[in-house]
mmCIF file as Biopython writes it, N, C-alpha, C and O atoms, coordinates in Angstrom:
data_model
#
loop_
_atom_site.group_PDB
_atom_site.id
_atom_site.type_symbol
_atom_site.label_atom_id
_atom_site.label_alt_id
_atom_site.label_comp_id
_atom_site.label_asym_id
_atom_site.label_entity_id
_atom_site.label_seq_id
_atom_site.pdbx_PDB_ins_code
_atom_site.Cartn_x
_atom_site.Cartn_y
_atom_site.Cartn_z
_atom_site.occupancy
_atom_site.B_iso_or_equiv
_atom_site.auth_seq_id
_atom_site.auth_asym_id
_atom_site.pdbx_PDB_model_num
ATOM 1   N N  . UNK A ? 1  ? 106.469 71.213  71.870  1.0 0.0 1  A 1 
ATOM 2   C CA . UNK A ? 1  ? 107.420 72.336  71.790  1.0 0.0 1  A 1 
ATOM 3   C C  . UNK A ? 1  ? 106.765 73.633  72.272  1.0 0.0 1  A 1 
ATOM 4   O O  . UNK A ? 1  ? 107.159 74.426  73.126  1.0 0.0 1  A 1 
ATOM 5   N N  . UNK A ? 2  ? 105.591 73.649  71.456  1.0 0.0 2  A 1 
ATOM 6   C CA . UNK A ? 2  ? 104.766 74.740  71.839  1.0 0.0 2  A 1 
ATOM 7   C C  . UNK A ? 2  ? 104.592 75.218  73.837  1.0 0.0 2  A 1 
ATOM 8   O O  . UNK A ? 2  ? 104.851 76.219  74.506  1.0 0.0 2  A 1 
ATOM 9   N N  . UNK A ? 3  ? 104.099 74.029  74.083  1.0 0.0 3  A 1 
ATOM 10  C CA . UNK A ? 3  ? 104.012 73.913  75.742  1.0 0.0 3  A 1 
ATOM 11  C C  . UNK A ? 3  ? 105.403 74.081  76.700  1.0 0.0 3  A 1 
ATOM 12  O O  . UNK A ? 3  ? 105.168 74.373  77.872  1.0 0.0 3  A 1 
ATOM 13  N N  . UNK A ? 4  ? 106.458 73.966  76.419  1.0 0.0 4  A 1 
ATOM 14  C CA . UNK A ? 4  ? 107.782 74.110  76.987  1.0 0.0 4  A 1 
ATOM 15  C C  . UNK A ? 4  ? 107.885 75.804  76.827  1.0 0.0 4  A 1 
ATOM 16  O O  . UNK A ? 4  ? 107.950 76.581  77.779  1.0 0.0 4  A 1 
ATOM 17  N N  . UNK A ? 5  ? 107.884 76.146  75.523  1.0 0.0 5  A 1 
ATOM 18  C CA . UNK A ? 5  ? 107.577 77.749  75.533  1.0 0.0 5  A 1 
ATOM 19  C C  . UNK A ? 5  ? 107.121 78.668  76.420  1.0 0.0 5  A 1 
ATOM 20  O O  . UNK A ? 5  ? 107.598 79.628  77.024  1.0 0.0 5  A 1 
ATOM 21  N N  . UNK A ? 6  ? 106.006 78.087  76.335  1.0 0.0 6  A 1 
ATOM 22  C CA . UNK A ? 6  ? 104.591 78.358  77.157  1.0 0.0 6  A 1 
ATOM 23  C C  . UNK A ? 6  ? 105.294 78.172  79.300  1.0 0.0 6  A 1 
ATOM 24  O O  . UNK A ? 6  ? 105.069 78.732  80.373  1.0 0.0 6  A 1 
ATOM 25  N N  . UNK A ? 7  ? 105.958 77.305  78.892  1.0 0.0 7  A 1 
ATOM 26  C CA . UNK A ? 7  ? 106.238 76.818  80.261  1.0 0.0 7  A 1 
ATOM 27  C C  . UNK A ? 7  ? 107.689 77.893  81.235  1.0 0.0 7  A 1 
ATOM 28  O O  . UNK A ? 7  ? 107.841 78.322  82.378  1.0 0.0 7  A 1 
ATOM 29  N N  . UNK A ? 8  ? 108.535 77.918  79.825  1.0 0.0 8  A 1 
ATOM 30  C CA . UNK A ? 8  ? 109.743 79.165  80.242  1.0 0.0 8  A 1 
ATOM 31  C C  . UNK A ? 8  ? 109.001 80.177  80.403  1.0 0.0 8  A 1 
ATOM 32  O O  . UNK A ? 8  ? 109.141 80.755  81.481  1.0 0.0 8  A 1 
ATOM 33  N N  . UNK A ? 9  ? 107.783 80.847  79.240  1.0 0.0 9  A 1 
ATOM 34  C CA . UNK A ? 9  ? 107.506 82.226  79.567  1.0 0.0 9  A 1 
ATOM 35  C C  . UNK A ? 9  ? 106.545 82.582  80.947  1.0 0.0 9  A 1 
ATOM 36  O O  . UNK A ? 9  ? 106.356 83.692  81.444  1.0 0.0 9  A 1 
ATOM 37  N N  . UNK A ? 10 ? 106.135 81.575  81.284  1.0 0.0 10 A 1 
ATOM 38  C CA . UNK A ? 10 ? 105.731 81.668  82.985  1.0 0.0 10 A 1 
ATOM 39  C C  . UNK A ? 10 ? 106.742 81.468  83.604  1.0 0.0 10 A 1 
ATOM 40  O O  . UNK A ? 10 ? 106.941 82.547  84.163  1.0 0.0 10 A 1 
ATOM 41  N N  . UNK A ? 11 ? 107.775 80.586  83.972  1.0 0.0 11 A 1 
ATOM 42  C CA . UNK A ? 11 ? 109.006 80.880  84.441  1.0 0.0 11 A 1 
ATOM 43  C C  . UNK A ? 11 ? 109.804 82.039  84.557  1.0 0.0 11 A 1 
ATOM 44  O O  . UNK A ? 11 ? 110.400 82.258  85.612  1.0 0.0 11 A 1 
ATOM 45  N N  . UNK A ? 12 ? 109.918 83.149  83.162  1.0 0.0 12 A 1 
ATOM 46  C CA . UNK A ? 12 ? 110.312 84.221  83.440  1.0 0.0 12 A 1 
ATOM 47  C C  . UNK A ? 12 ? 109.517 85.316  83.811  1.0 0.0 12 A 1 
ATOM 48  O O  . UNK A ? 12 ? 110.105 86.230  84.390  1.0 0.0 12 A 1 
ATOM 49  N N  . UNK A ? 13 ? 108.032 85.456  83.561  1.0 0.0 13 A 1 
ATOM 50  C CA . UNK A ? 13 ? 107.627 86.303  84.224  1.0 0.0 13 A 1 
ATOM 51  C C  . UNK A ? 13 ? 107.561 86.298  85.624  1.0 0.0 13 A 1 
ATOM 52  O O  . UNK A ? 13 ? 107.596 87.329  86.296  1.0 0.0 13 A 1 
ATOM 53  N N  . UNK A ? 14 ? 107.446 84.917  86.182  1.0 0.0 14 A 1 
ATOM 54  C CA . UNK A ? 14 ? 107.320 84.314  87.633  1.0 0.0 14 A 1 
ATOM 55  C C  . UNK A ? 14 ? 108.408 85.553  88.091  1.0 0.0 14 A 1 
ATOM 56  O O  . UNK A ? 14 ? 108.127 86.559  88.743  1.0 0.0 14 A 1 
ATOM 57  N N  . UNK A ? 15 ? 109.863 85.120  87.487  1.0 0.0 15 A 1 
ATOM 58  C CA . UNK A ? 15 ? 111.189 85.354  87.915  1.0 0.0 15 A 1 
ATOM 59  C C  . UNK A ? 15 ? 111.675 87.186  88.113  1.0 0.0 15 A 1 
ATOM 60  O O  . UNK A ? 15 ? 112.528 87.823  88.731  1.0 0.0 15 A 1 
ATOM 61  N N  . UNK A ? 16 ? 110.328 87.515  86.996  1.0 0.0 16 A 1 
ATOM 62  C CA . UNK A ? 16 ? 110.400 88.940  86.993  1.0 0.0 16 A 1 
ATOM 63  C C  . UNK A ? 16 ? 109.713 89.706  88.230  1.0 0.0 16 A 1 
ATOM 64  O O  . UNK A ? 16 ? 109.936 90.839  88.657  1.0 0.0 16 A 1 
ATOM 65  N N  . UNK A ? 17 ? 108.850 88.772  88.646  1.0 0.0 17 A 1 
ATOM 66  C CA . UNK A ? 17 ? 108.007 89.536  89.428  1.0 0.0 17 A 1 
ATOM 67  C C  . UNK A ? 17 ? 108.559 89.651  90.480  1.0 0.0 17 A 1 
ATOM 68  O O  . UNK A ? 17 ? 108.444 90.727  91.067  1.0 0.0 17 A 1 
ATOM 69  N N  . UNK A ? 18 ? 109.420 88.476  91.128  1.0 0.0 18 A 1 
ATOM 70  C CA . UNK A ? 18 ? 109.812 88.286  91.925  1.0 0.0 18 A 1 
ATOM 71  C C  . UNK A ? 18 ? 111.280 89.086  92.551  1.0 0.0 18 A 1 
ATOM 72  O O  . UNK A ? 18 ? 111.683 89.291  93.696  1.0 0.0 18 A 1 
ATOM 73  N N  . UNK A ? 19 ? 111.836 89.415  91.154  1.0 0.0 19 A 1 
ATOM 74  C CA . UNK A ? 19 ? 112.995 90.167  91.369  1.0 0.0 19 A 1 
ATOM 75  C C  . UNK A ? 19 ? 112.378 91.724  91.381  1.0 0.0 19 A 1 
ATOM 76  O O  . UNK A ? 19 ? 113.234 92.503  91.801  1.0 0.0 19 A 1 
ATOM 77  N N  . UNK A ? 20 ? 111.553 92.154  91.152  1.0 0.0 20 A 1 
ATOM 78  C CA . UNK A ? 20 ? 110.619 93.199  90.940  1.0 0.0 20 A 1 
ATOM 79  C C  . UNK A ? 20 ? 109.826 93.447  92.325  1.0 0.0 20 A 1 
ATOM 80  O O  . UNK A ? 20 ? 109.443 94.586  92.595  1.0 0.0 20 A 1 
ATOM 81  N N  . UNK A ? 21 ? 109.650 92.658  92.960  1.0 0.0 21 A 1 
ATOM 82  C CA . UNK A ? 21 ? 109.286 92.684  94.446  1.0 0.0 21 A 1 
ATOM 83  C C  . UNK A ? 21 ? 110.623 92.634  95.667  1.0 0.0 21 A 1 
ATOM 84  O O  . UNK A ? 21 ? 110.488 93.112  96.793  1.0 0.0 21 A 1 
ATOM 85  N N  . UNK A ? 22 ? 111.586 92.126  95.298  1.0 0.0 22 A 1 
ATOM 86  C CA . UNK A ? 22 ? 112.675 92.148  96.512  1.0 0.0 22 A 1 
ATOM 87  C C  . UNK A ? 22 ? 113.352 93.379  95.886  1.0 0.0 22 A 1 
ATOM 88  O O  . UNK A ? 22 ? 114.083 93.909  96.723  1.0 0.0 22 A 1 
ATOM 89  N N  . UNK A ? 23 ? 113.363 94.091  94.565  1.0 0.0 23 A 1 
ATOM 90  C CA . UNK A ? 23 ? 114.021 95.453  94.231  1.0 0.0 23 A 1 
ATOM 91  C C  . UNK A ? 23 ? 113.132 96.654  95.100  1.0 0.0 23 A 1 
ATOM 92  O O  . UNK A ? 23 ? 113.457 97.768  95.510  1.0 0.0 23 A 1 
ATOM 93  N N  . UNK A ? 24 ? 111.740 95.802  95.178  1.0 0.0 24 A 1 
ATOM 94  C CA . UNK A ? 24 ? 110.785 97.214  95.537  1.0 0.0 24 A 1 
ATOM 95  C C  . UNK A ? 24 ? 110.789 97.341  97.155  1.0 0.0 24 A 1 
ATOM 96  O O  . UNK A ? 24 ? 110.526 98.384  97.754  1.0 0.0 24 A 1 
ATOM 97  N N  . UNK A ? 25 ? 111.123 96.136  97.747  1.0 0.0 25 A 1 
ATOM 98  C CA . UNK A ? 25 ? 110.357 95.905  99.152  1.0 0.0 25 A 1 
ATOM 99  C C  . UNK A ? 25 ? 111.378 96.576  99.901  1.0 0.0 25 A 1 
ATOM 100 O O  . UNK A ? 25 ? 111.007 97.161  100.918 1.0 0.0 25 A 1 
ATOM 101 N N  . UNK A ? 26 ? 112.655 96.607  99.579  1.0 0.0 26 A 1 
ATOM 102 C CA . UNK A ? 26 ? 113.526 97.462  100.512 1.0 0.0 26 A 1 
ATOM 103 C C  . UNK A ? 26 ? 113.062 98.784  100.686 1.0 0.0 26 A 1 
ATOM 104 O O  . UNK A ? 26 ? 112.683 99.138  101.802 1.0 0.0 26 A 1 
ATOM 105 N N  . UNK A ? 27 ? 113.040 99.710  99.540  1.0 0.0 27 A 1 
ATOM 106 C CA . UNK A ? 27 ? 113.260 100.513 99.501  1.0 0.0 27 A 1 
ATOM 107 C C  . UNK A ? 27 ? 111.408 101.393 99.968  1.0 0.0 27 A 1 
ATOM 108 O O  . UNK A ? 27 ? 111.388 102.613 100.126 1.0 0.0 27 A 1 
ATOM 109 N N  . UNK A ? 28 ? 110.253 100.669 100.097 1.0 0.0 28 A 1 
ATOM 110 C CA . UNK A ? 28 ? 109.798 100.432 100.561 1.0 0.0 28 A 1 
ATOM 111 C C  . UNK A ? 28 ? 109.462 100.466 102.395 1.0 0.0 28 A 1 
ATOM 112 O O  . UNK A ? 28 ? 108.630 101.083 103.060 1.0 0.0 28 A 1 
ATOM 113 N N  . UNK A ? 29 ? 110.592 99.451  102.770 1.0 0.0 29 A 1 
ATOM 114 C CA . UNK A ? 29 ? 110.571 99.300  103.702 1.0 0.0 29 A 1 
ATOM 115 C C  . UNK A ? 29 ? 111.517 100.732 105.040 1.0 0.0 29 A 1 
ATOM 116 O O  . UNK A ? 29 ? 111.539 101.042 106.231 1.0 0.0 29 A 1 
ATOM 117 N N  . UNK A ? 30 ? 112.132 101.129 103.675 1.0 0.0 30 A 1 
ATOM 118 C CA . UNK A ? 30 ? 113.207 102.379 104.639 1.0 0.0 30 A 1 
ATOM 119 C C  . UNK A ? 30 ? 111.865 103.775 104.686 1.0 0.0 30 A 1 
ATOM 120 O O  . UNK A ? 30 ? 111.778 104.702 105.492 1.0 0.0 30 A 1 
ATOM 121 N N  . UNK A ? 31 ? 110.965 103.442 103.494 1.0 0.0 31 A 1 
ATOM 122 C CA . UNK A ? 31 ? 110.376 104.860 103.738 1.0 0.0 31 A 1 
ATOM 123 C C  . UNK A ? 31 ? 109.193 104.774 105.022 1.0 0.0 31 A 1 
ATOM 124 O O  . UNK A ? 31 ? 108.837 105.816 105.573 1.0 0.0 31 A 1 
ATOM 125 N N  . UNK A ? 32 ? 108.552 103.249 105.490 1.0 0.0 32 A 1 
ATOM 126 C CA . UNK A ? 32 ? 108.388 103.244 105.845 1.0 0.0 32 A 1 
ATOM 127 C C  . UNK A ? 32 ? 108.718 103.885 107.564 1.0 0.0 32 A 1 
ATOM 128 O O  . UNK A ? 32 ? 108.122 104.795 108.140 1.0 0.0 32 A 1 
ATOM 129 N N  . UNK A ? 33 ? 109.844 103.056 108.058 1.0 0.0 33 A 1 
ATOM 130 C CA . UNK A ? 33 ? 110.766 103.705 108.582 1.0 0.0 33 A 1 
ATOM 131 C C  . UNK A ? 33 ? 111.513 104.941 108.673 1.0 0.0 33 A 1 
ATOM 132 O O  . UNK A ? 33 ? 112.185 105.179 109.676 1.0 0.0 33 A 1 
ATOM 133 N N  . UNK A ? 34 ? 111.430 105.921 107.484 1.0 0.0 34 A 1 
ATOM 134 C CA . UNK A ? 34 ? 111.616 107.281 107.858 1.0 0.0 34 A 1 
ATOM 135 C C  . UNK A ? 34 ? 110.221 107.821 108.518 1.0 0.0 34 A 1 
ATOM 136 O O  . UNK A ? 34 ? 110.318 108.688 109.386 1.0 0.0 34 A 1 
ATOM 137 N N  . UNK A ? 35 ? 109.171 107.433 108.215 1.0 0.0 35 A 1 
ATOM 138 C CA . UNK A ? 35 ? 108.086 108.059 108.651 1.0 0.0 35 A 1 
ATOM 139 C C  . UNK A ? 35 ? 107.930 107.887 109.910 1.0 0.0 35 A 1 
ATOM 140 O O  . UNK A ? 35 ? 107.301 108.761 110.506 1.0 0.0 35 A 1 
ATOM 141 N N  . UNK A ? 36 ? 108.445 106.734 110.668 1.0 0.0 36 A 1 
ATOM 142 C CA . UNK A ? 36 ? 108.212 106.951 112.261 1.0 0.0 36 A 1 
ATOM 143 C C  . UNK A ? 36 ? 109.578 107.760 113.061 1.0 0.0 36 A 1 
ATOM 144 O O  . UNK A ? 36 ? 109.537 107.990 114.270 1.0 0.0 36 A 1 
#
């Protein structure tokens, strides 16, 4: 039981990071693009 736990809460951090990187990379990517 313990290990399934263990197994979602890497699953959601995975899931966090990931939504946490495609929220960041746009916006990111326009400032890039204002600068040239």
């Amino acid at each position: 039981m313990k290990l399934i736990a263990l197994f979602f809460c890497f699953i959601f951090s995975f899931a966090l990071m990931l939504i946490t990187l495609l929220l960041m990379a746009p916006a990111l990517f326009i400032q890039e693009m204002k600068k040239k």
